[in-house]
N, C-alpha and C positions, 0 to 999 in steps of 0.2 A: 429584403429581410433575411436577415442570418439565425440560425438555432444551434448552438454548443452543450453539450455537457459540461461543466468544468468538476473538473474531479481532481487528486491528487493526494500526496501522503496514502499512498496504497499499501508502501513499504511490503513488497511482496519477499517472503522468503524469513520474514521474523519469527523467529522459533520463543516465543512468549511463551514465559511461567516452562523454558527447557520441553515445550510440547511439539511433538510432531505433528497433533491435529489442528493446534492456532496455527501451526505454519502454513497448513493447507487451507484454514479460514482467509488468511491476509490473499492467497489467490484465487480462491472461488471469490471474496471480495471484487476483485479488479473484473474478473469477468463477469461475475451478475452485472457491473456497470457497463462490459463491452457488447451482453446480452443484450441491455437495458439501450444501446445505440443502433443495435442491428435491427430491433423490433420497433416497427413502427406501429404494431397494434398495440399502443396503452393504453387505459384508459385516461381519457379527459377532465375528468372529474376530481373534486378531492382535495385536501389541501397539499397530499402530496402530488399532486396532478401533472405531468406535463404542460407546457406552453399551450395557448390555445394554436384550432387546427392540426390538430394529432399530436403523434410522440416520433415523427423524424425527425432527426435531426444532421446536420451539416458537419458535422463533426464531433471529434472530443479532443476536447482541451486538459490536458494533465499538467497542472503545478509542479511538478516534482517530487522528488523522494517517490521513484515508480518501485524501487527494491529498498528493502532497509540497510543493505550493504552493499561495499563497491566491487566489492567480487561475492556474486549471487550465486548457489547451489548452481547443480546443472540441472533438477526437477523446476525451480521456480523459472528459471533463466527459459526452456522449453516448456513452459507452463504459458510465459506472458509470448512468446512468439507465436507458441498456436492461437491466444485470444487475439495477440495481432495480424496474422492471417485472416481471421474468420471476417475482422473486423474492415481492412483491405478489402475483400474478397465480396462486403457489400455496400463497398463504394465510399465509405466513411474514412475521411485522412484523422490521423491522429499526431495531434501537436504538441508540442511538449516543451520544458526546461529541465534544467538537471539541478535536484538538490542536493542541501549536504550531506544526506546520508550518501548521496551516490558517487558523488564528485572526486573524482582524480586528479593527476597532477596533468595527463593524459588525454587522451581518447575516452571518451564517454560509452556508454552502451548502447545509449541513445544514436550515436551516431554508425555503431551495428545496424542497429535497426532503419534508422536511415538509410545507411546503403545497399539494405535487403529491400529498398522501394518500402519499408512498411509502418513509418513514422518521419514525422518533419520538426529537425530542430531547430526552435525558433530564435533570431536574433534578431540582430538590428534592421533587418531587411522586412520590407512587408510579404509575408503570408498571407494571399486575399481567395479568403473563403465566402463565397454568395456576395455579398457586399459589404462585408466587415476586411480589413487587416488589422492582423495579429502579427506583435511582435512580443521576443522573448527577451527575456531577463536572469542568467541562472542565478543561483545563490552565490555570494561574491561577500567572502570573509570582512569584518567588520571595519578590520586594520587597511583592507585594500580600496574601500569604498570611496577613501578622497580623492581617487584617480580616476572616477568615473566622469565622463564628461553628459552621458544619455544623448545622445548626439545618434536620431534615428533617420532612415531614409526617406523619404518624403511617398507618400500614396495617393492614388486616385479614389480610395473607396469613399463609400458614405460615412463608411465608422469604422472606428480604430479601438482595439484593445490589445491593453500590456500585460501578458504573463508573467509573474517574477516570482520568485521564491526568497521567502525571508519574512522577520516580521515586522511590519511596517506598522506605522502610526494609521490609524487613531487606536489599534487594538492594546489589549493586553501584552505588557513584559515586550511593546515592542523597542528594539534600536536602529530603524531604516526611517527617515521622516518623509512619508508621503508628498507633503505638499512642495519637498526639493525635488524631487524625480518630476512630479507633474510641472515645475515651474522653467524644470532645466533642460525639461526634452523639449527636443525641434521637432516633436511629432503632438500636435493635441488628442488626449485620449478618450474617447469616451466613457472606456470602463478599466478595471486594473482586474484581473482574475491572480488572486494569490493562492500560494502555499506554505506552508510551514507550520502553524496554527491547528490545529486538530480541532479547534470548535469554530464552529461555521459561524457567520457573521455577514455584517455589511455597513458601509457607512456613506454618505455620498461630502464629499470634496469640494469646494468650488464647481457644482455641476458635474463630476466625474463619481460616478456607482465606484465603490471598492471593497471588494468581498474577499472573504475565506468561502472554499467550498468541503471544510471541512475534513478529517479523516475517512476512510470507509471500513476501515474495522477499529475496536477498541484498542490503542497502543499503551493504555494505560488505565489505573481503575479511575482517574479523574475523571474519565469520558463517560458522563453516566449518560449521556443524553443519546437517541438513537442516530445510529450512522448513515451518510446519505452524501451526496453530489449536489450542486444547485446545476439550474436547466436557465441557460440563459437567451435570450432573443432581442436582438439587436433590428431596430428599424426604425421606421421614419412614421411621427405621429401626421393627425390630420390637417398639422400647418405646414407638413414636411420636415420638420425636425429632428434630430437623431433620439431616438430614445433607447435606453435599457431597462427588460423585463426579467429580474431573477428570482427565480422560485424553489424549492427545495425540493429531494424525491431522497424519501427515504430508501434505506436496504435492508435484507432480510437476512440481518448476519446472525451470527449465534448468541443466544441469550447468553446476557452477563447480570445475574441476581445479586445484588447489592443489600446486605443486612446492616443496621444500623445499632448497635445494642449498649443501652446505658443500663448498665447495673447498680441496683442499690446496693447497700449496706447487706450484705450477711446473703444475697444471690454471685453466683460464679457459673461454672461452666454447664448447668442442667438450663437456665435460663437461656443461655448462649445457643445453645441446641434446639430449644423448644422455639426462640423465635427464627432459626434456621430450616425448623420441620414448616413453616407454616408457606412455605415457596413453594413453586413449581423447581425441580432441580435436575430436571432430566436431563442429562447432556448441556448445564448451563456450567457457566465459570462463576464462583460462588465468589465474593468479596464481603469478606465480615470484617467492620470497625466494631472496638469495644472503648467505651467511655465510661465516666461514671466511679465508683465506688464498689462496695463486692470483695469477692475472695478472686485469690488468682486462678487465669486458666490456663489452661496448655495449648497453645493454638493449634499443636499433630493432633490433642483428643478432636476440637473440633472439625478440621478439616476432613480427619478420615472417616470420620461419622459422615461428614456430607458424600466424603464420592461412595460410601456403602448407599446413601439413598439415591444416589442416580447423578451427581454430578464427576462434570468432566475434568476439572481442575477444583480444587479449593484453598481460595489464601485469607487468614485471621492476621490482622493488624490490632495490638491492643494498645492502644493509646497510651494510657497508664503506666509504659512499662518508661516511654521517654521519661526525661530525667535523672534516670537512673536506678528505680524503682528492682530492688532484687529479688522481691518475691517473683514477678514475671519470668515465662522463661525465654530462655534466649533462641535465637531463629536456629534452625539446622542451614549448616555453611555447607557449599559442597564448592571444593577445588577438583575436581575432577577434569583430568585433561581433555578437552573439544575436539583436540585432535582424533584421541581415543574415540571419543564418543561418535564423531563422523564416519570413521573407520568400521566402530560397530554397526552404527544405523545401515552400513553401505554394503554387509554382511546378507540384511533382510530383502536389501533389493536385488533386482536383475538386471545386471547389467549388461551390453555387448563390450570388444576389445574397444570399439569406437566412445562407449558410452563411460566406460572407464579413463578414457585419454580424454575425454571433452573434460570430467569430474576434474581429474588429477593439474589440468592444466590451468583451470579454474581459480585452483586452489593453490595452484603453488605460490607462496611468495617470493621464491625466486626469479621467477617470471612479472616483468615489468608488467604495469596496467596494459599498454598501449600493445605489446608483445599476445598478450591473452587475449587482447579483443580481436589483432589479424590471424592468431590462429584459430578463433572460433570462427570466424566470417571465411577461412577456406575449407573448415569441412564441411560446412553449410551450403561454401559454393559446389563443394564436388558434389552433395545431396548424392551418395552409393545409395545402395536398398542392404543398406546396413543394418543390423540389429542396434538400439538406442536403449529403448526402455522394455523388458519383457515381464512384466504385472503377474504372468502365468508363474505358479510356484509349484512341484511336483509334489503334491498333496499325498500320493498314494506312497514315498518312503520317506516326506516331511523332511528335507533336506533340501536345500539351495546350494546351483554347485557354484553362485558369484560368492566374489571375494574381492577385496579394493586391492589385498595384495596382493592376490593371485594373478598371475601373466597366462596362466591356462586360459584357453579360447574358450565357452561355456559348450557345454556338449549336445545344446540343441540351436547352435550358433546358423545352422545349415539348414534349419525347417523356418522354410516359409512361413508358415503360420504361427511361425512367434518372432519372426522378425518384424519391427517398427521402424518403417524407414525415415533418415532426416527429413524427408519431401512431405511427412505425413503430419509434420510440427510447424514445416512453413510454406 
């Protein structure tokens, strides 16, 4: 018997609605799930329950799209190394494919991680975990997909699953046709663990289980439904037969309150408000549709009404205004350069000389993909007792001495006790 998590669409590092706090949602997301691998004390029970016989598991299986961009921050990028550390560190290999948001022309990140010993990227070769092999699939552009031949290595397991990322038949808006991949691989599958799909799902094939295991945080207001991984277990029923068991485990990410408001004739924006007070909106990300009929509103009146009652973002979409409707009014645009904005944001952190060259190299586009990933994987391999990230801000004259443009060394570069070393992330 094998037990996976299959998780994926993590997209860790997505700065949603311009927020610095969804960004750190999208990776306490990933680690509640690497939390949720390391702990074998779950409960059993429930419809979100674990497999029967506890909540260990044999590993985790990641679909893709592990970062929303192909060159990640250097906070989210050191964010997923320490949960993949933790996650190593209790015996759990983590498998994976690369999707498109992540995918280079290049070297993957993935294969970073792979050659820190702390992720396996899967392809055509079996992967045998307990008594399943696992093979990968990345994402593989629409145009190039007539070259595929699915031509797998052959394995001794009991059971076989295919990782791939893409959207495949029988789902929604998909263009991959499932029952070609199953008909043309030399390997029989049991099951297909997909990504790309944000809504979880399943359908079974000619005898083959094929799921979505869903996003784990909101990438969109679509997602109204709550976010989660499915837990899957692969074994032999009581004629000996291979069987697949997939179940769902929700997560405990950040409320997203969703208001729905049709106004009549001769109601506007008091209505919009009064069914907006009647939520919980503490720290939640507010989503208001307006439908219907009524006088026009101002989507800024609404929203800032809402973060004065406690919410953390607020977005009003008025339905009404498509078409072309001019009494509505128009969204606030902001072309504000990113560059600027990263610059600023990199103002409020602490950085060391190290953590500033990791940032900058990260990001340059002058720097090839494949050029960035081997300079990251040799400061990694020096692991100095370098300063990285220093969280400490000198409160008592309310000034930070980092700077992204600053070459100055920071002046408590030399105390121990605010140095973070790279060894302490992997």
């Amino acid at each position: 018997m094998t037990r996976v998590i299959h998780t994926g669409d993590t997209h860790v590092g997505y700065r949603q609605y311009h927020s610095p706090d969804r960004r750190q949602d999208f990776l306490d997301a990933f680690e509640a799930v690497i939390d949720d691998a390391v702990d074998a004390d779950v409960d059993s029970e429930g419809p979100d329950a674990p497999l029967a016989n506890g909540g260990a598991v044999d590993a985790v299986v990641h679909a893709g799209d592990l970062f929303h961009d192909r060159r990640p921050d250097l906070p989210d990028l050191l964010g997923v190394l320490s949960a993949l550390r933790d996650l190593s560190a209790a015996g759990v290999p983590f498998l994976a494919v690369v999707g498109n948001h992540e995918a280079t022309r290049g070297s993957q990140w993935l294969d970073l991680f792979s050659d820190l010993g702390l992720a396996t990227r899967l392809d055509d070769t079996p992967t045998v975990v307990g008594d399943t092999a696992f093979y990968g699939l990345d994402h593989v552009p629409r145009s190039r997909r007539d070259d595929l031949d699915y031509d797998f290595v052959p394995h001794d397991a009991d059971t076989a699953a295919l990782v791939a990322h893409g959207l495949f038949t029988p789902f929604p808006h998909a263009d991959w046709d499932t029952e070609t991949v199953l008909e043309e691989a030399t390997v029989d599958f049991d099951a297909v663990l997909l990504g790309d799909n944000h809504v979880p799902d399943r359908a079974e094939i000619e005898g083959t289980w094929v799921t979505y295991c869903g996003s784990t945080e909101r990438a969109s207001a679509d997602e109204r439904d709550a976010r989660g991984y499915n837990l899957v277990e692969f074994g032999p029923d009581a004629g000996g037969d291979a069987t697949v068991d997939i179940r769902r485990r929700s997560l405990d990410t950040r409320p997203f309150v969703f208001v729905d408001v049709e106004l009549s004739p001769g109601e506007g924006v008091d209505r919009v408000r009064e069914q907006v007070r009647q939520h919980d909106l503490s720290e939640a990300v507010v989503v208001v549709t307006i439908t219907g009929d009524g006088d026009p509103v101002a989507p800024a009146t609404v929203e800032e009404a809402a973060v004065e009652d406690g919410a953390l973002i607020a977005r009003v979409t008025d339905h009404r205004a498509v078409g072309g409707d001019a009494t509505a009014a128009a969204p606030d645009v902001d072309f504000a350069d990113p560059d600027a904005a990263v610059r600023e944001r990199l103002r409020g952190m602490e950085l060391s000389s190290l953590g500033r060259r990791l940032d900058e190299t990260v990001r340059d586009d002058a720097v090839a993909d494949s050029n960035v990933r081997d300079r990251v994987a040799e400061f990694v391999a020096d692991a100095d007792p370098v300063a990285v990230v220093n969280d400490e801000v000198d409160e008592a004259d309310g000034d930070s001495s980092s700077d992204a443009d600053d070459e100055t060394p920071d002046a408590n570069a030399d105390d121990p006790e605010d140095q973070v070393s790279m060894e302490d992330f992997l």
